[in-house]
N, C-alpha and C positions, 0 to 999 in steps of 0.2 A: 504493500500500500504506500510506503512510504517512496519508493522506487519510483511509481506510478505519478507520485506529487512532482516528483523533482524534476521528473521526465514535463507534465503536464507545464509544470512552471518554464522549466526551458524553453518552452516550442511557444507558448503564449510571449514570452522577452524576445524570438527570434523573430517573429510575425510583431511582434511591436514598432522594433527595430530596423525590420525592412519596409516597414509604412512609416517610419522618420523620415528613411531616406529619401522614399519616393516625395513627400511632403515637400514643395517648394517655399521658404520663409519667405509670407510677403514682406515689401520693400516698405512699403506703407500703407495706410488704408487706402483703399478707393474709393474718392471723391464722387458720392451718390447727392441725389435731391436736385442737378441743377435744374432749374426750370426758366427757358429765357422766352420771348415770346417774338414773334416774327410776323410784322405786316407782310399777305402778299397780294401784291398785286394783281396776279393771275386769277387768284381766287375769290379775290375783291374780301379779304376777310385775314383777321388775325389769326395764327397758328402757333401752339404752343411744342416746343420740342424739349425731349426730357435728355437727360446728358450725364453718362458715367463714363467718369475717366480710370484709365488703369491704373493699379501702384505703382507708386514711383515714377508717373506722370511728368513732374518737374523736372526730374533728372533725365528723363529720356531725348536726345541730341535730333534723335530718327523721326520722322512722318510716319504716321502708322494707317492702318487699313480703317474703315468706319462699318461698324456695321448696323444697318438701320431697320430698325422693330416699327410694323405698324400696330394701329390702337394702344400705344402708348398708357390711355389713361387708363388701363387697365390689367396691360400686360409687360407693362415698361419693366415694374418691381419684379417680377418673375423672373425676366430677360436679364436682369440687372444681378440676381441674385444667382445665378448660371454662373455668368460673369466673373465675378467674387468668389465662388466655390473654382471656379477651374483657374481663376490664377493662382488659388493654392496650390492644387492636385495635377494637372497637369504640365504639358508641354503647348499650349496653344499660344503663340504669339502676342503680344497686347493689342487690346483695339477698342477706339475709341467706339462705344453706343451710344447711339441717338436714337431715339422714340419722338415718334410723329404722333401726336393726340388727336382725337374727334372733335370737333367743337360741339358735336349731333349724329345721334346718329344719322339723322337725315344726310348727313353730311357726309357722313363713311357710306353710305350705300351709294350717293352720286361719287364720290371720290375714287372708290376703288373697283366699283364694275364698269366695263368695258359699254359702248352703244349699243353689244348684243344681249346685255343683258336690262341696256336701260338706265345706264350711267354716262360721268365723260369722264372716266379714268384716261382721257386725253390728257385731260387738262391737268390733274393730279398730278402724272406723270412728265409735263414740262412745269409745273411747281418743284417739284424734288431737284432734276435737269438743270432750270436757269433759276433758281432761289437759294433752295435749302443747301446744295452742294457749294456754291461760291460760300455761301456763307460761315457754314462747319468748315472751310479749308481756308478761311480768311480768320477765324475765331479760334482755332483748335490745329495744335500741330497733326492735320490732319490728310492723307494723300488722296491718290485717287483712285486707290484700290477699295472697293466700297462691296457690301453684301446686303440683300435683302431679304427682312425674315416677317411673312404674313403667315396668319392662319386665318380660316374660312373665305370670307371675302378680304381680308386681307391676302390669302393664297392666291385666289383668283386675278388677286392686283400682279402678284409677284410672275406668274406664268403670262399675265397681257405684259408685260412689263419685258420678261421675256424674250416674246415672240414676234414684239413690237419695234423693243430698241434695245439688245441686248448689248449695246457697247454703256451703258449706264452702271453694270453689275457685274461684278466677274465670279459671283455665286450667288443661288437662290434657294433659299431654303420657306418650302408652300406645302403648308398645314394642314389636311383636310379639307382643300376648294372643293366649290360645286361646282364643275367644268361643263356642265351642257352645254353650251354656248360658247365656248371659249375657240373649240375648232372642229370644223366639220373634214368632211371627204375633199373639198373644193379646193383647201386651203393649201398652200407650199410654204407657210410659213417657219414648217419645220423643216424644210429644205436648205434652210439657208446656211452659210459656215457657223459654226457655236461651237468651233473645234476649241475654244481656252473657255467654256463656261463649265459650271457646276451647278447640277439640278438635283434637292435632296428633296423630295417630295411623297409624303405620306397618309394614307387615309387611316383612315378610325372604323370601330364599330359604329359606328352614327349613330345609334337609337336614342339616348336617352334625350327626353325632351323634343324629340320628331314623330311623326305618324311614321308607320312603318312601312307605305308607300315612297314617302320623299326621303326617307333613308335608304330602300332599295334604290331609287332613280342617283343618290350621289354617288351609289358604288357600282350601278353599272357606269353609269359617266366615267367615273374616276377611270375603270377596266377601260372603256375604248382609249379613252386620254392615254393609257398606257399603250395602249399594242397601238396606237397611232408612234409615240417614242420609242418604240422597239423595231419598225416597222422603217423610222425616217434615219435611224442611229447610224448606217453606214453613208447617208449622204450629210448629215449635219456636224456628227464627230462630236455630239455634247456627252458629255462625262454628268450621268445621272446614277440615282440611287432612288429602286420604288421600294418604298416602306411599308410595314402596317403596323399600328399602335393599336392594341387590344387593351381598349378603354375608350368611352365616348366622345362625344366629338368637340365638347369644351375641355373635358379635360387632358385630351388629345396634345394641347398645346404646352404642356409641361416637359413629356418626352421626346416631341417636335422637335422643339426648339434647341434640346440639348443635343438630342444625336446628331439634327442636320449643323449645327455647328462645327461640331466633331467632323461630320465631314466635308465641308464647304474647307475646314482649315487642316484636313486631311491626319489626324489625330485617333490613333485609337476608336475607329469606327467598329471595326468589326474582332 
């Protein structure tokens, strides 16, 4: 018995001691809470953007990558706390986030779906383009290596975003979209070169809090969306990754956002 202790204690100190090492000591806290707020003119209307710097922020010489979370006012803190946890634990590079807030929802549903679904994520999408990006690279030692992380119709924003103007993003990571509309048979827009992009893109169970009609219809969607990217992959050259998170479709976003991080920055994905 006693043998048994000694043995147990040792192997509990060895496993201690190799999760020391793996443990990266932050530099300093990271700088959470900023909240700055941004006239745009595009969208005739004030935008609030939420802003976590990495540690050791001050000390850092280098321009770092951005990566930007939509719906912010709600999933910024989540994002943010990924963040924080993996500049402990891991190897993933620093990078400055920024979270884009609602002012309405009214306003996220024209913001981020496309004409065919009845939005002008046109226009969202030259907000980001000629506003938000001068500005985080004029405010924030910040380059122009930039990644974008929606879930639901914020996903839906990240794949028109895409397929639309993919030299904006050089990873996307899309949460659970509803893709009906996003692309049909007619379309070539997965034709196009996307040979340096990154698509980490995952559904959910859907059910909770949907009828079990429009839960079926996201994940047949989701499947064409898919064998439409399996089908374009030797003409386009995009480096994707299809998921499934077995859990619903809000809470989808918590495992989302951390794997497709993980591999947007190519990290212990698998």
């Amino acid at each position: 018995m006693t043998r048994f202790k000694i043995l147990l204690f040792s192997l509990s100190s060895c496993i201690g001691s190799l999760f020391a090492q793996q443990m990266k000591e932050p530099a300093e806290t990271i700088e959470t809470n900023k909240i700055l707020t941004i006239q745009s003119i595009i969208l005739d209307e004030e935008r609030q953007l939420y802003v976590s710097l990495p540690a050791g922020y001050d000390t850092i010489t280098s321009e770092l990558p951005v990566v930007y979370v939509l719906d912010a006012e709600y999933k910024f803190d989540i994002a943010q706390s990924i963040q924080s946890y993996f500049s402990i634990t891991t190897k993933i590079p620093p990078y400055i986030l920024i979270g884009i807030a609602n002012p309405s929802q009214e306003a996220r549903q024209r913001n981020y779906l496309p004409k065919s679904y009845g939005g002008e994520a046109h226009n969202f999408l030259r907000f980001l383009e000629e506003e938000v990006f001068s500005f985080a690279e004029q405010s924030f030692k910040a380059n122009e290596v930039r990644y974008l992380a929606g879930h639901s119709h914020g996903g839906v924003f990240a794949i028109y975003s895409l397929l639309n103007n993919s030299e904006l993003f050089g990873g996307y990571i899309a949460i659970d979209p509803s893709l009906k509309h996003i692309y049909n048979e007619r379309d070539t827009l997965l034709n196009q070169d996307l040979s340096e992009k990154k698509l980490y893109l995952a559904s959910s169970d859907v059910a909770y809090g949907y009828l079990e009609d429009i839960a079926a219809d996201m994940q047949a969607d989701f499947a064409v969306f898919k064998n439409h990217l399996y089908q374009t992959k030797e003409k386009n050259n995009l480096t994707f990754e299809i998921d499934h998170i077995n859990d619903d479709h809000g809470n989808s976003y918590i495992q989302g956002f951390s794997r497709g991080l993980r591999y947007i920055f190519s990290w212990r994905f698998k």
